[in-house]
C-alpha positions as CSV (number, residue, x, y, z in Angstrom):
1,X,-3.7,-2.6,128.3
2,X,-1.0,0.0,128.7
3,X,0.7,1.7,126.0
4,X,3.9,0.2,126.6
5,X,2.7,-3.3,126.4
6,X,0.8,-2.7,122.8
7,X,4.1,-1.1,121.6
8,X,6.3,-3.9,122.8
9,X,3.7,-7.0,120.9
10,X,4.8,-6.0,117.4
11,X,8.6,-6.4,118.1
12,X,8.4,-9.5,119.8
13,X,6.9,-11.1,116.6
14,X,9.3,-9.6,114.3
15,X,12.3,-11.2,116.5
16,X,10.8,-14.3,116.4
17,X,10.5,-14.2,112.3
18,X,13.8,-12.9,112.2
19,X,14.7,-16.2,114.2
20,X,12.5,-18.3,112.1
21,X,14.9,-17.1,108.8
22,X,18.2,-17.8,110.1
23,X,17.1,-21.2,111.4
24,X,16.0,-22.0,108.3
25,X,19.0,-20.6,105.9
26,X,21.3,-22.3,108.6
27,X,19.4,-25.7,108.4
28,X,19.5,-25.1,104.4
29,X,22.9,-24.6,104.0
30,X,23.9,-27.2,106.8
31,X,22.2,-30.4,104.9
32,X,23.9,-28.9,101.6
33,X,27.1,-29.6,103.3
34,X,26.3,-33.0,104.5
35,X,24.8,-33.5,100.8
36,X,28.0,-32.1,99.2
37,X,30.4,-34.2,101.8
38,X,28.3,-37.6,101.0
39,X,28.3,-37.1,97.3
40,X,32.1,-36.5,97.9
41,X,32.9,-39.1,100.1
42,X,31.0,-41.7,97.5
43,X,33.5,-40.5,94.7
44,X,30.6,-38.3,92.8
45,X,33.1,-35.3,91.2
46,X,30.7,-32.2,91.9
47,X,32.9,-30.2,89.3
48,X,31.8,-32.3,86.5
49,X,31.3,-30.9,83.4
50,X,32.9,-27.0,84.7
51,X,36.3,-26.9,82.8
């Protein structure tokens, strides 16, 4: 194997952790949405209990 090749491996894999993370904050904070919107659109007050 070349040089190049061996040096190139390592940052391939960190991208595709990188990728990994986001995907999963962004699929974490999308079903909180869909959560909060449901709750909301059942008539559940989320603020309950804050003032």
């Amino acid at each position: 194997m070349s040089m190049i090749s061996l040096a190139a491996t390592p940052a391939a894999v960190e991208t595709r952790i990188a990728d990994s993370a986001f995907k999963t904050i962004l699929l974490f904070c999308c079903t909180g949405l869909v959560a909060s919107f449901g709750l909301m659109a059942h008539g559940i007050d989320l603020s309950a209990g804050l003032m």
